[in-house]
N, C-alpha and C positions, 0 to 999 in steps of 0.2 A: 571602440578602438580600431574599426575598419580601417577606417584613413592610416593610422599608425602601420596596420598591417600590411598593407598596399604600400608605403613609401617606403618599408622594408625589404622589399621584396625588388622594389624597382632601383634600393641601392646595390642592393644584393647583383641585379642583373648587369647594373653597369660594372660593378666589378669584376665579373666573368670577362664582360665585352673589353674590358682595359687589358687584363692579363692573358688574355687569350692565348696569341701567339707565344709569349714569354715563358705559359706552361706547358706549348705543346713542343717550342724547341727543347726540351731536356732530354738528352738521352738516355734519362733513369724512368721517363713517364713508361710507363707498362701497355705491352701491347694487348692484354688479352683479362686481367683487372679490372675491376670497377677504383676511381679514385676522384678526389671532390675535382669542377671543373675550374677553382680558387680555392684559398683556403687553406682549411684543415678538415680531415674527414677523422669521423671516432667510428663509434658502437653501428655496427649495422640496426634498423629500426622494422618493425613492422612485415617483417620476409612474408608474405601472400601472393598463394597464384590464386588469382579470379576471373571466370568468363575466360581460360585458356593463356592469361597472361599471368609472370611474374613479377611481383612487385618488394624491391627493397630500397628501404628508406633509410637513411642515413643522418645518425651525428655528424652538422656542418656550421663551422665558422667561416664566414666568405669571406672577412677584411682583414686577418690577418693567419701564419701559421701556427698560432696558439690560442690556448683553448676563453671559453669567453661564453658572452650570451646564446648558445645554441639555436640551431635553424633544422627543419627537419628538409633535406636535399633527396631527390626520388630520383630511381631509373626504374628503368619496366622491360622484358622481354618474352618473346615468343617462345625461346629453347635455351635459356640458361646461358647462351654464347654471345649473343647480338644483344646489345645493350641500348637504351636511347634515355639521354637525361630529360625525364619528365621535368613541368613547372613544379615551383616549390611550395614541399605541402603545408608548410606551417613554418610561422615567422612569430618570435619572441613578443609579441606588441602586445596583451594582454595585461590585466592588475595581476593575474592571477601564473604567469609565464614570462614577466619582463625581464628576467634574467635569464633564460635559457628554459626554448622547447625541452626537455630531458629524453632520455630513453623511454620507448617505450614498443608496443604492439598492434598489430590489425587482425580485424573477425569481418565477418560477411556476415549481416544480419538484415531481415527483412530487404535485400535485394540493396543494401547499401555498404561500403566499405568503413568499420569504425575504428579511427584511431585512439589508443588507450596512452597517455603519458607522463608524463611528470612536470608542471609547472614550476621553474625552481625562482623565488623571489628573497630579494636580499635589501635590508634597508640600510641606512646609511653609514651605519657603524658594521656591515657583515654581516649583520643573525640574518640566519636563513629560517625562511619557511616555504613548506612543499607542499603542492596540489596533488593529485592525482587527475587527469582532465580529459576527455574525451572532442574527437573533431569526427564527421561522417562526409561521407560524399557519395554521391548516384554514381558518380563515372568512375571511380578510381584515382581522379586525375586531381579535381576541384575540391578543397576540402573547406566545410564552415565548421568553425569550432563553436560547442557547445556547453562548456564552459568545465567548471569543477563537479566530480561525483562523489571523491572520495577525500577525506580531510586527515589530517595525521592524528591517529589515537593516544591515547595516554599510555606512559611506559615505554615509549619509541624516541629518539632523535629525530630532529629533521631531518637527518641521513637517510630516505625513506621515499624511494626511489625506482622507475623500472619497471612498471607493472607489464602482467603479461598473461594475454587473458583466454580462456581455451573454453570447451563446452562440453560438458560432459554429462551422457541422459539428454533431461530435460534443463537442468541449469547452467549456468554460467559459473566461471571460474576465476579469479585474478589473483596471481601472488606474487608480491615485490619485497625487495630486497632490501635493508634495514639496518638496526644496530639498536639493541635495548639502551636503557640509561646507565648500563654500565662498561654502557661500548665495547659491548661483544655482538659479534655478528648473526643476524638469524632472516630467514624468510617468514613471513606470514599471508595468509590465505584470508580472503575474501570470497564471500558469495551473493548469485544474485541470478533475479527469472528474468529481470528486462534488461540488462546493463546500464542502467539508471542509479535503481536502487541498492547496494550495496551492505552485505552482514559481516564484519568481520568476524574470522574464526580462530585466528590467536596463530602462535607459531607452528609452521608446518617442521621443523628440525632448527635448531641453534647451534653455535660454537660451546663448547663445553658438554655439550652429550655424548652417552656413548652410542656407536664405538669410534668418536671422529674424536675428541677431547677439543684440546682449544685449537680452533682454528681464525684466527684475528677478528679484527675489530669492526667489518663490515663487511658485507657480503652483496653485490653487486650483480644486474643483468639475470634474475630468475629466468628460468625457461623448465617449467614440469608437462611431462609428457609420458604417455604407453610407449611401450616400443617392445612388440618380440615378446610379450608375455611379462613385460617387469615396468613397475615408474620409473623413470630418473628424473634426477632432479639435477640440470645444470647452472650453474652461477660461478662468478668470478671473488672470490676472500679476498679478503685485504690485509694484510697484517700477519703473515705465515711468515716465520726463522725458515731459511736456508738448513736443508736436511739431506747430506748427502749428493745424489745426484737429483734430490727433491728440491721445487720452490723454488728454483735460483733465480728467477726474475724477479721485480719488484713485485708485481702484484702476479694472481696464477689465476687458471680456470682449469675446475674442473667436475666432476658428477659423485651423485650417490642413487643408486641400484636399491630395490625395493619395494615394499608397496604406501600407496597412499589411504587413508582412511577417511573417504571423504564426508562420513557423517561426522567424525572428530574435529577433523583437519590436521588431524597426524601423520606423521610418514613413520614406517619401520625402516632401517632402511641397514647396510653396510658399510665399510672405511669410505673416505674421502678417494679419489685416482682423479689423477691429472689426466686431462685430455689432450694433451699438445708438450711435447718435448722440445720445443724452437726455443727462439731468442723471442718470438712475438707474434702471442696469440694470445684476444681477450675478445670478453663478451658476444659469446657466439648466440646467434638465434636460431633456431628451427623454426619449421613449418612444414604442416603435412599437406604434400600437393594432392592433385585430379589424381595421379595414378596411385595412392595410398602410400609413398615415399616420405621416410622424416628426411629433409633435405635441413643442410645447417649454414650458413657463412655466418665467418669471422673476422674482429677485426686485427689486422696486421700491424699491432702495435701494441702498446702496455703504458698506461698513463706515468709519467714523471719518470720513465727510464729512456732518458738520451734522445728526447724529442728536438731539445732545442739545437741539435749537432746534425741533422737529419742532412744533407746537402741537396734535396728535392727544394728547401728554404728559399734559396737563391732564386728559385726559379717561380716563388711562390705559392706553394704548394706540400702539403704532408700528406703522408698515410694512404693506403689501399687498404681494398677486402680482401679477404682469401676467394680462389674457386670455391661454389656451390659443391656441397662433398653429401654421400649419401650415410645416413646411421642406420648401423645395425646393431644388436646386441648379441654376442654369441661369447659363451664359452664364461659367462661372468664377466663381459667387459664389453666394452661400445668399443666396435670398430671405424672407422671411417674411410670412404674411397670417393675420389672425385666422381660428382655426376656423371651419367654414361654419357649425356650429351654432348661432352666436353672432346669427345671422340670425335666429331664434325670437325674442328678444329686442323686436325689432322691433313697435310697436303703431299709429303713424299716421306719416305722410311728407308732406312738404312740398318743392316742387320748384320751381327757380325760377331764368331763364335768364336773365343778367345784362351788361350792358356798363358801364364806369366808365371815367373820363379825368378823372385827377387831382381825383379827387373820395374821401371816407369816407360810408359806407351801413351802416347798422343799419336790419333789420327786425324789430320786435316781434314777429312769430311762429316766428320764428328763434331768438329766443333761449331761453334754458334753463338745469339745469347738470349734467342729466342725458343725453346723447344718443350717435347715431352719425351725423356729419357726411363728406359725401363732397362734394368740391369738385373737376369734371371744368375742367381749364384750357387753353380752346384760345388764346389769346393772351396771353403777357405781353409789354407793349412796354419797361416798365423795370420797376418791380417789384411786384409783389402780394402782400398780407399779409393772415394772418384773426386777430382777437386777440377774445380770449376770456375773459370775463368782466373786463376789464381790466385781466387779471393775466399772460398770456401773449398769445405774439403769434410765428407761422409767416410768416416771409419769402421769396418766393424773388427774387434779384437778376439779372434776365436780363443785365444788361451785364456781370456777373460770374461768373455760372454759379456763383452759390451761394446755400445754403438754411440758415437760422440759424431757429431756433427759442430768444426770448428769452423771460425771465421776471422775474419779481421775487425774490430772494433771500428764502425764509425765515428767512434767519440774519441779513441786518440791511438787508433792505429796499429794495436797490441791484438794479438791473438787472444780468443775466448773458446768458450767448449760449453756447450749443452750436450748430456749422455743419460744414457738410460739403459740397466740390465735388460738382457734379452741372451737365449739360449742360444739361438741359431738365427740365420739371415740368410733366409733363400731370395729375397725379390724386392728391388729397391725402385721406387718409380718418383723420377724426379719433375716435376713442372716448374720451369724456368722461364723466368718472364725480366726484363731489362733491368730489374732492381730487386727480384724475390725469390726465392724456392721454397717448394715445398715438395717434403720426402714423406711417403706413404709404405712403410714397409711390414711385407709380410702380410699384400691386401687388405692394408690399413689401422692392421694391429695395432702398430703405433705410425705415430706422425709429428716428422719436425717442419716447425714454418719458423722463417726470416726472410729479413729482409736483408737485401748485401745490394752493395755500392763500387762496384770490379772497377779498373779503367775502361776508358769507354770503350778501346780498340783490343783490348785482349778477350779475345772468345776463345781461349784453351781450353778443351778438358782433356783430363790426366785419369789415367785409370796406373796405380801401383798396388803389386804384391809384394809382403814379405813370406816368405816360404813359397808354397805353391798355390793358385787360386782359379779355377776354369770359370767360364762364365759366358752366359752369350748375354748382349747387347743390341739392344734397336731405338733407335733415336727417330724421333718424327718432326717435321718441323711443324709448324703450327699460325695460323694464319687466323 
């Protein structure tokens, strides 16, 4: 199926060259993002630094803004900041992948790059059945696929998907993301000495165990790993009821804290915690670079919530990643903070030490619609809010110990609210990029991402107190 492969590749390339310019006039494309160069972009794929470089591979449809036979689309950098869209690593044209390259992972073995994935094939009336398949390559760059390693077991759906593969000792490790026959959701674990051959080891944690109970119907994008003395174990559910200030997206991502038992292939583990408070964050991947760093990106969006309203459409184009952010684990919880890298960025600063009582304050050299905004907060007496471009707006409510981050619906224009209890709010650090932000509070305690869609000519931001609120403020711009 070379020929197949190769003429995929080269429709794929004229469609970049047609819409070119069409995606680069929007003034929603992001300056400082990774986003497909057509298309539609999903699940970040394969995050590896090797030989000094980093590599993330990308869920990519090129011919239209919705979702379809998947293409695995590459960029590659030096420092996390400067980005360059490598050739494309993998194109659907296989028996065993002609419906979509799927999610998957990259290892460094024997001095070669291996891609781990998911072959998703569908026959004429829709039944799916799933691969699991490996491609390698010398350079990083050229990949030959090597066909299927791993087949779908008994007891599983073909929902069975996402591997992701790490090495631990002397072996190998793969676990992907699933749904038993009674379509509840679980991860299971595989093992292996050559990455070839393949033991499965049954479920590493399911929906309906304690202390998580039922958490829906499939469980999506594994990513297990050490970090800081504990495993987690990161994936995105599917199928979670709205609880409170919990779940409100369609679908969520988030982790379980614990240990792994890898001659079982059991996890111990703690509750279920969301990783991201936004409007839109899924399927994030780690990888641990040259300097012993778990670094993560994610994707900037949530399958079937308000894709087809997205207005990047027009211009041919959906979806970004998040900034490269660094995990910690402290305190019983993963933190998150943007790579230190992302500091290069940085080109002039503005600072400015503030007191307000029931007053709203815009300063024209504040505003923008490109930047990185850090707002240190030693006083809130009832609540302080920064809204931004007049389209989003970061609350925190001291008499109630809560932080909502509200916006305008891109789907019909209505305000919405993502919030999450939090005791106090000393430090809110905003990265604003022409259609996104993302708030990192409390050195990355918590963190909200969206995406927002402003006028194009309104770059306001508003800082208001009710009561009294002091705070000093530094804004950079960012280039």
């Amino acid at each position: 199926m070379l020929d197949r492969n190769n003429e995929l590749k080269e429709l794929a390339i004229k469609e970049i060259e047609m819409h070119r310019e069409t995606v680069e006039r929007d003034p929603y494309r992001p300056a400082f993002h990774l986003m497909p160069p057509v298309g539609l972009l999903n699940d970040p794929n394969g995050f590896i630094q090797w030989k000094g470089t980093y590599h993330v591979f990308f869920q990519w449809m090129p011919f239209k803004t919705e979702h379809g036979a998947k293409f695995w689309g590459h960029y590659t950098s030096k420092d996390l900041v400067n980005w360059e869209l490598a050739p494309i690593a993998l194109t659907p044209g296989d028996w065993y992948d002609k419906n979509g390259c799927y999610s998957g992972s990259a290892v460094v073995h024997d001095n070669k790059m291996k891609l781990f994935y998911t072959g998703n094939v569908k026959d004429e009336n829709g039944n799916r059945e799933t691969y699991q398949c490996v491609a390698e390559s010398e350079d990083g760059i050229h990949f030959d696929k090597k066909g299927v390693v791993v087949e779908l077991p008994e007891g599983y759906t073909p929902h069975f998907r996402d591997p992701k593969v790490w090495k631990h000792l002397d072996k190998w490790y793969m676990v992907i993301g699933t749904q038993d026959l009674s379509e509840e959701g679980r991860i299971v674990l595989y093992e292996s000495s050559d990455l070839r051959e393949w033991t499965f080891k049954g479920d590493v944690t399911a929906s309906g165990q304690e202390p998580i109970g039922d958490l829906g119907y499939m469980w999506e994008c594994p990513d297990l790993f050490e970090l800081d003395g504990k495993d987690i174990l990161l994936f995105s559910p599917q199928g979670l009821e709205g609880n409170g200030y919990l779940y409100q997206n369609v679908y969520q991502t988030g982790y379980l804290s614990g240990e792994l038992d890898y001659a079982s292939g059991k996890m111990s583990h703690g509750a279920f915690t969301e990783l991201d408070r936004g409007f839109e964050f899924y399927a994030p991947q780690t990888t641990l670079d040259e300097n012993g760093r778990r670094l993560v990106i994610g994707w900037m969006g949530v399958p079937e919530q308000g894709e087809e309203h997205h207005p990047t459409i027009a211009h041919k184009w959906i979806h970004i990643l998040t900034i490269p952010r660094e995990l910690h684990y402290e305190g019983n919880q993963l933190f998150q903070r943007p790579a230190a890298e992302l500091e290069a960025m940085r080109h002039s600063d503005i600072t400015k030490n503030v007191s307000l009582s029931n007053e709203r304050k815009e300063w024209s050299e504040l505003n923008g619609a490109v930047y990185e905004l850090l707002v240190q907060l030693n006083k809130v007496e009832e609540t302080f809010s920064v809204t931004i471009r007049n389209n989003a707006t970061m609350t925190y409510d001291a008499t109630k110990s809560v932080l909502t981050f509200k916006r305008k619906s891109f789907v019909n224009g209505e305000e919405e609210t993502r919030s999450c209890l939090i005791e106090s709010v000393n430090e809110l650090r905003f990265y604003v990029d022409s259609s996104s932000i993302e708030v990192f509070v409390n050195d990355g305690k918590e963190v909200f991402t969206s995406r927002f869609f402003p006028e194009e000519y309104n770059e306001s931001l508003v800082f208001e107190a009710d009561g009294h609120s002091t705070f000093q403020v530094t804004k950079w711009l960012l280039k």
